[in-house]
ChimeraX commands (.cxc) that place a marker at each C-alpha (Angstrom):
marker #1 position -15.92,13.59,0.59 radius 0.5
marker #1 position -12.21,11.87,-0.29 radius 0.5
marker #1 position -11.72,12.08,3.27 radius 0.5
marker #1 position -15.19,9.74,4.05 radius 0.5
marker #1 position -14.56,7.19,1.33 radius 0.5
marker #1 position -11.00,6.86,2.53 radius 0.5
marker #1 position -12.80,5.71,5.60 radius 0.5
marker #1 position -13.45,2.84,4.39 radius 0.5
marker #1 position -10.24,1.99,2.76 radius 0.5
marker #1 position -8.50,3.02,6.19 radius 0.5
marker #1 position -10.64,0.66,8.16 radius 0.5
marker #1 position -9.51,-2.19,6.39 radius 0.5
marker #1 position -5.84,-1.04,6.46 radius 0.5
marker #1 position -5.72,-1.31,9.85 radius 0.5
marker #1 position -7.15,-4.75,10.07 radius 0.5
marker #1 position -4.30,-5.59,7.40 radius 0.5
marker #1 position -2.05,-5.04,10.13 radius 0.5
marker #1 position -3.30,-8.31,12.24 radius 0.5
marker #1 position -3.01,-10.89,9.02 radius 0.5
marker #1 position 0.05,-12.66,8.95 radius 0.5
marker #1 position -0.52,-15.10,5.87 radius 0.5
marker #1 position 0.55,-13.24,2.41 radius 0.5
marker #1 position -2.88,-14.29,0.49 radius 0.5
marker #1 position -4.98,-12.46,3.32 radius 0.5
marker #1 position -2.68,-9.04,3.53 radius 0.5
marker #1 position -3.17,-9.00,-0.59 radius 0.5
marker #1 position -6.53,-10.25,-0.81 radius 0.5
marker #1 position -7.84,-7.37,1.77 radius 0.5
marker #1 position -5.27,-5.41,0.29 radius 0.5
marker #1 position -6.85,-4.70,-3.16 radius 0.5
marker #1 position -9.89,-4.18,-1.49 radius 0.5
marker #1 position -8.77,-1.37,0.85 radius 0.5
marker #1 position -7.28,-0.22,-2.55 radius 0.5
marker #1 position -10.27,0.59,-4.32 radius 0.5
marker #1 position -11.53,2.52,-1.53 radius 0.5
marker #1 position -7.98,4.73,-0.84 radius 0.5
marker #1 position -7.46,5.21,-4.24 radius 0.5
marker #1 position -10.84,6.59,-4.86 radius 0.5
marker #1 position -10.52,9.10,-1.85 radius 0.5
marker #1 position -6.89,10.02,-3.39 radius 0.5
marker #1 position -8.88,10.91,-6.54 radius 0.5
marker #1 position -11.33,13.07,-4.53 radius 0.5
marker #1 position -8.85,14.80,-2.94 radius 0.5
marker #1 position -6.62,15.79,-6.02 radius 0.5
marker #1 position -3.61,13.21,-5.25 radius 0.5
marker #1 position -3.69,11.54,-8.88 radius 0.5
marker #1 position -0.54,9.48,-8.23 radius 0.5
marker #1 position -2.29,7.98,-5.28 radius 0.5
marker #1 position -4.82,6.75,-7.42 radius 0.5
marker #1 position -3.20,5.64,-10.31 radius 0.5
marker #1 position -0.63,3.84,-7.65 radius 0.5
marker #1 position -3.97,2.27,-5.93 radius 0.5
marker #1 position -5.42,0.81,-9.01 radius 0.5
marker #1 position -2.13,-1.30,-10.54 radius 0.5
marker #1 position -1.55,-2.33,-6.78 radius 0.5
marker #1 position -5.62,-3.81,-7.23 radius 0.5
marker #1 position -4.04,-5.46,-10.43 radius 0.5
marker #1 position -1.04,-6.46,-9.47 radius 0.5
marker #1 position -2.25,-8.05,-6.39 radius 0.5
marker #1 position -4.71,-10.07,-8.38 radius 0.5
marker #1 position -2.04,-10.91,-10.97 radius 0.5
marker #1 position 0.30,-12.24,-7.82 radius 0.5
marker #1 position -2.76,-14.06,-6.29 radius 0.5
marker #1 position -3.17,-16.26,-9.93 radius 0.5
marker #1 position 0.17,-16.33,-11.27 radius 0.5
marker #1 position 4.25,-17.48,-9.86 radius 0.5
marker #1 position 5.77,-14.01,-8.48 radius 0.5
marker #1 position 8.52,-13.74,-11.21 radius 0.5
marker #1 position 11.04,-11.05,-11.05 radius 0.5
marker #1 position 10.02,-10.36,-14.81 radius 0.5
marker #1 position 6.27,-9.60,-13.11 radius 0.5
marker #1 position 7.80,-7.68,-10.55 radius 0.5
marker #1 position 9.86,-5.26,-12.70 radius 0.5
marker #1 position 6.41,-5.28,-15.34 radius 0.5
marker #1 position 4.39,-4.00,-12.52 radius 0.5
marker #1 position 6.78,-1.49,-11.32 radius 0.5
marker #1 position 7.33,-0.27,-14.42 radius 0.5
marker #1 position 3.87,0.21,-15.26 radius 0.5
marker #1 position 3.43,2.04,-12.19 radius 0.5
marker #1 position 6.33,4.56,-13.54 radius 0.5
marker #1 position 4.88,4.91,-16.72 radius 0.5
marker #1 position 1.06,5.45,-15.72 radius 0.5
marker #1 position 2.14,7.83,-13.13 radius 0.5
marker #1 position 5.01,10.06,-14.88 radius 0.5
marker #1 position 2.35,13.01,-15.92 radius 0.5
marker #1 position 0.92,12.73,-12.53 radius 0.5
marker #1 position 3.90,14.20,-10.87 radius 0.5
marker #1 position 2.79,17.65,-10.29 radius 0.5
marker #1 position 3.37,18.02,-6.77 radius 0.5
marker #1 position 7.01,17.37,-7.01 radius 0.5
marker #1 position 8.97,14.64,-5.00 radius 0.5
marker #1 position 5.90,13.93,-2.66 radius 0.5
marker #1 position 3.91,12.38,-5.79 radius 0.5
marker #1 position 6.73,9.72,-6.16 radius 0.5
marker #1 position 5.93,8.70,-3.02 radius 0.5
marker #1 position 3.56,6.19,-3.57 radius 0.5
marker #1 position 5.54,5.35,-6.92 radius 0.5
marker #1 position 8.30,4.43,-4.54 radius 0.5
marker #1 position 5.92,2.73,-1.86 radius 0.5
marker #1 position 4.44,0.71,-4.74 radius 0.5
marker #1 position 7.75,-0.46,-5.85 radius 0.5
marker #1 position 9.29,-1.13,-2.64 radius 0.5
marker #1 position 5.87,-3.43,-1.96 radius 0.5
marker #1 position 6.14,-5.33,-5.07 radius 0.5
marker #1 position 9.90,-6.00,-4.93 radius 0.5
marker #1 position 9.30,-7.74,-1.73 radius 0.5
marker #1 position 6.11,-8.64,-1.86 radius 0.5
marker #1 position 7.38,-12.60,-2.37 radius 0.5
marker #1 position 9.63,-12.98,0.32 radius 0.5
marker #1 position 8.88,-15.93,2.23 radius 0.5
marker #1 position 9.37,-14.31,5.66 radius 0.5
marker #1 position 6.53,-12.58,6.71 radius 0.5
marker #1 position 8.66,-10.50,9.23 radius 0.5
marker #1 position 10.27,-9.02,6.30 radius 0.5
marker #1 position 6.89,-8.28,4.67 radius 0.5
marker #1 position 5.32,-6.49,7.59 radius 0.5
marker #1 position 9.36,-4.22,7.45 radius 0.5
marker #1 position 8.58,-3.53,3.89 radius 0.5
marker #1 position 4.73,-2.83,5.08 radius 0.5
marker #1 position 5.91,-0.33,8.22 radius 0.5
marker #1 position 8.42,1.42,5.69 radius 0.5
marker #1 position 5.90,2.31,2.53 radius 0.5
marker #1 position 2.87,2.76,5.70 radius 0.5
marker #1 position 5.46,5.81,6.58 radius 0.5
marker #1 position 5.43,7.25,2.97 radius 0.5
marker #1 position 1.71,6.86,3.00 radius 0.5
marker #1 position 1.51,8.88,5.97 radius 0.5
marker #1 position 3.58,11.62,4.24 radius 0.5
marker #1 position 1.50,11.73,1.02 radius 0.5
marker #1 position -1.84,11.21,3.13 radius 0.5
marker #1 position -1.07,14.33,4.79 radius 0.5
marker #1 position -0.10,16.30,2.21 radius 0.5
marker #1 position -3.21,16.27,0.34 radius 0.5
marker #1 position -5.36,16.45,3.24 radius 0.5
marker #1 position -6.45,13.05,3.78 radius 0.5
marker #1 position -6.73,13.44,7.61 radius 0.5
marker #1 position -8.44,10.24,8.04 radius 0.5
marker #1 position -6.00,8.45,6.25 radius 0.5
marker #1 position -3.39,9.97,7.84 radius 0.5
marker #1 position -4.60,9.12,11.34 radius 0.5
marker #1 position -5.22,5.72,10.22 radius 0.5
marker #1 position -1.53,5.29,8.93 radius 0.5
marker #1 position -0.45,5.61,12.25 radius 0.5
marker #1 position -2.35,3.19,13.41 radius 0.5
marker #1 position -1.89,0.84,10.92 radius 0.5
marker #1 position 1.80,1.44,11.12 radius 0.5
marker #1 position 0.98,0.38,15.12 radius 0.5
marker #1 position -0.88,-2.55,13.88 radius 0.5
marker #1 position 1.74,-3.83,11.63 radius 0.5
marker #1 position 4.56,-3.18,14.82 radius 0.5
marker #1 position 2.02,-5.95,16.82 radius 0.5
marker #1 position 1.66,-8.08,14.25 radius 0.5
marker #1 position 5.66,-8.13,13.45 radius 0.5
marker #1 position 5.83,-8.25,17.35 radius 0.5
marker #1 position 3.38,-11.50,17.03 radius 0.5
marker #1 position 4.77,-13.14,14.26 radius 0.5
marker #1 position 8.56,-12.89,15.77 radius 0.5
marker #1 position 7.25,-14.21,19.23 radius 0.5
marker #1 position 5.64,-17.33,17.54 radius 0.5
marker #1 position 9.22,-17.91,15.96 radius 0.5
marker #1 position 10.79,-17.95,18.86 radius 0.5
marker link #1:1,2 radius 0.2
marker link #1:2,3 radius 0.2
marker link #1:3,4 radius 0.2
marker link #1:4,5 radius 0.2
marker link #1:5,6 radius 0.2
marker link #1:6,7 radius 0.2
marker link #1:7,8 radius 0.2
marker link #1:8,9 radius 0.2
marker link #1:9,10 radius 0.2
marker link #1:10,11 radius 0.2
marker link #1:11,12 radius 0.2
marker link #1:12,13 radius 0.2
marker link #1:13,14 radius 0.2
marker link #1:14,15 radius 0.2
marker link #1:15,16 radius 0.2
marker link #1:16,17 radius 0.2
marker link #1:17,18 radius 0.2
marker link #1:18,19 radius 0.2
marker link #1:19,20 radius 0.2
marker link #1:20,21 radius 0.2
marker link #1:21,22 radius 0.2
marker link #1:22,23 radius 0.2
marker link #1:23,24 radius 0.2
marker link #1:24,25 radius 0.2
marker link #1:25,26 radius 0.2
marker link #1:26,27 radius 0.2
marker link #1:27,28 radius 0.2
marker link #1:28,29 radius 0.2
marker link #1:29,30 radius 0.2
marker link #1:30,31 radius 0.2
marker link #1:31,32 radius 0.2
marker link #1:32,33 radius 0.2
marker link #1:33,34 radius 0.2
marker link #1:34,35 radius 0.2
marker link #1:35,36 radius 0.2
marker link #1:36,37 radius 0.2
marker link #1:37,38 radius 0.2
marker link #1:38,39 radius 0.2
marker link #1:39,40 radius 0.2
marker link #1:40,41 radius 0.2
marker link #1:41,42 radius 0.2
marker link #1:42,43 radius 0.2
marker link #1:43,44 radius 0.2
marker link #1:44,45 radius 0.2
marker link #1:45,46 radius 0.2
marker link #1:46,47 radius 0.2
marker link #1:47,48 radius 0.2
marker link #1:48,49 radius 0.2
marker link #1:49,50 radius 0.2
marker link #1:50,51 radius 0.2
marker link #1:51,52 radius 0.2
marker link #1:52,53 radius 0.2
marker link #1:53,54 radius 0.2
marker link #1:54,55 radius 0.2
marker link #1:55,56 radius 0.2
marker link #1:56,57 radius 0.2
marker link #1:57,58 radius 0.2
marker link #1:58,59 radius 0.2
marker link #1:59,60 radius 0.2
marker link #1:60,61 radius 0.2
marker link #1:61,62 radius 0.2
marker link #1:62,63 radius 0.2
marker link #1:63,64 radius 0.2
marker link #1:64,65 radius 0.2
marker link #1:65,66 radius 0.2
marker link #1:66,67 radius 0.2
marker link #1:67,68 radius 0.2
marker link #1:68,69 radius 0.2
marker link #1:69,70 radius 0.2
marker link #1:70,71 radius 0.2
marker link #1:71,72 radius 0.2
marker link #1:72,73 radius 0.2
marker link #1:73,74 radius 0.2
marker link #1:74,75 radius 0.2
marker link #1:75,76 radius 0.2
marker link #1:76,77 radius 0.2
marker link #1:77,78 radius 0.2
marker link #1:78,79 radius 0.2
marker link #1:79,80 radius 0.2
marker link #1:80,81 radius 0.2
marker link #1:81,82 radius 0.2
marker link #1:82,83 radius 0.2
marker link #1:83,84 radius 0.2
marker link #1:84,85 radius 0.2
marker link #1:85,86 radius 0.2
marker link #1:86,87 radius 0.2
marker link #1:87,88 radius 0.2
marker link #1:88,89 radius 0.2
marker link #1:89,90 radius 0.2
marker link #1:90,91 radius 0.2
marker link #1:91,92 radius 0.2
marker link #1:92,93 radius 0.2
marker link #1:93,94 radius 0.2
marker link #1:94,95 radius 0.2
marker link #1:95,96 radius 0.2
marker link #1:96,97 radius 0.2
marker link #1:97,98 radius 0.2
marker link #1:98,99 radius 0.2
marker link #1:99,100 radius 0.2
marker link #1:100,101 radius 0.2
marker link #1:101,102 radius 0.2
marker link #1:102,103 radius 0.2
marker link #1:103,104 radius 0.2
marker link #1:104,105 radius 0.2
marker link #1:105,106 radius 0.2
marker link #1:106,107 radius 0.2
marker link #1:107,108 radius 0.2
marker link #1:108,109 radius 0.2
marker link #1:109,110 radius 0.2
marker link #1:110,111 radius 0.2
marker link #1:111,112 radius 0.2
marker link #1:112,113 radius 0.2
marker link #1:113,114 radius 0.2
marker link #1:114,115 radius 0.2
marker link #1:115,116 radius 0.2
marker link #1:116,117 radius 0.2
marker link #1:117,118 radius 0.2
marker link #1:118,119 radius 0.2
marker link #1:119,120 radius 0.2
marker link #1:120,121 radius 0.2
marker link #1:121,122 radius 0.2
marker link #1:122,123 radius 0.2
marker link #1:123,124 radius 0.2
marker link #1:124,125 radius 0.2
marker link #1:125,126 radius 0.2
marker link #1:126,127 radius 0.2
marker link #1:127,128 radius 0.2
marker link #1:128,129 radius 0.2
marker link #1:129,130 radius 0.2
marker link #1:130,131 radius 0.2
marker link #1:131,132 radius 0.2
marker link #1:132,133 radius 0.2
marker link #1:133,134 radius 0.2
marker link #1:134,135 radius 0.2
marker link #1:135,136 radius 0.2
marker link #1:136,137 radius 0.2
marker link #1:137,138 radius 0.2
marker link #1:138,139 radius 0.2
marker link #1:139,140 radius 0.2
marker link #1:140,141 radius 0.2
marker link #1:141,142 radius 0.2
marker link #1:142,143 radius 0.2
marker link #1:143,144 radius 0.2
marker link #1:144,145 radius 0.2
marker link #1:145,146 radius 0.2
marker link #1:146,147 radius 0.2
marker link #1:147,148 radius 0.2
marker link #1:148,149 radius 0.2
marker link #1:149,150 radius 0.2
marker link #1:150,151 radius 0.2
marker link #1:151,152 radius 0.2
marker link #1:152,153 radius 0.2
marker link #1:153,154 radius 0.2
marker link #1:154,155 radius 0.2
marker link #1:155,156 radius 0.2
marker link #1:156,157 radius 0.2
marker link #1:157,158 radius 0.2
marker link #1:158,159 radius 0.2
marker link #1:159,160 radius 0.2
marker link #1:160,161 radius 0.2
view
């Protein structure tokens, strides 16, 4: 069942990967979220989840309000905090603790080169957690999204140029 509704989530991860303006990848974003973290929650990966759902709220915090670096360390730290008893599965929970962070430190840069980097690099730890509890689908679809993101980096360099 986590694997199906992740499905969803994954399909829309993928498209993420051909947006290059930062209100689309976080608007479609929080929607994939809602979808990925319920599948993490299905499958037993509770950091997953809890990571999904401040990443739904953070998103829609960045989309309203001025990035501030005080927002970015609130948000990061929240993520910490929610997810410390969630940490059962050792170093591979922090994963998307780390992924989260990582996102939201660099969420505001104004290249969008860097932001598909940052996107490739927590895509990767994604993959690792995915497959760890499971999540097949997701897992497939993290390679392709982390293909995706390598066109749309590809894309965004050659225009540029």
């Amino acid at each position: 069942m986590g694997n199906a509704i992740s499905m969803i989530g994954c399909l829309i991860m993928v498209a993420i990967g051909f947006l290059k303006r930062k209100k689309q990848i976080l608007i479609a974003q929080s929607v994939q979220c809602i979808f990925m973290g319920v599948g993490n929650l299905v499958l037993g990966g509770i950091s997953g989840f809890i990571c999904n759902i401040v990443t739904i709220i953070r998103n829609l915090a960045f989309l309203k309000f001025k990035n501030t670096a005080a927002m970015k360390i609130f948000f990061i730290l929240l993520q910490f905090v929610l997810s410390i008893g969630t940490l059962s599965a050792g170093w591979i929970s922090w994963l998307p603790i780390i992924a989260a962070g990582l996102f939201t430190w660099f969420m505001d840069t104004g290249s969008e080169a860097k932001l598909k980097i940052v996107i490739l690099i927590t895509t990767l730890m994604w993959l690792t957690y995915d497959f760890y509890y499971r999540n097949f689908v997701a897992s497939a679809f993290d390679v392709m999204t982390f293909l995706s993101n390598c066109m749309g980096l590809y894309m965004i360099l050659k225009k540029n140029k």
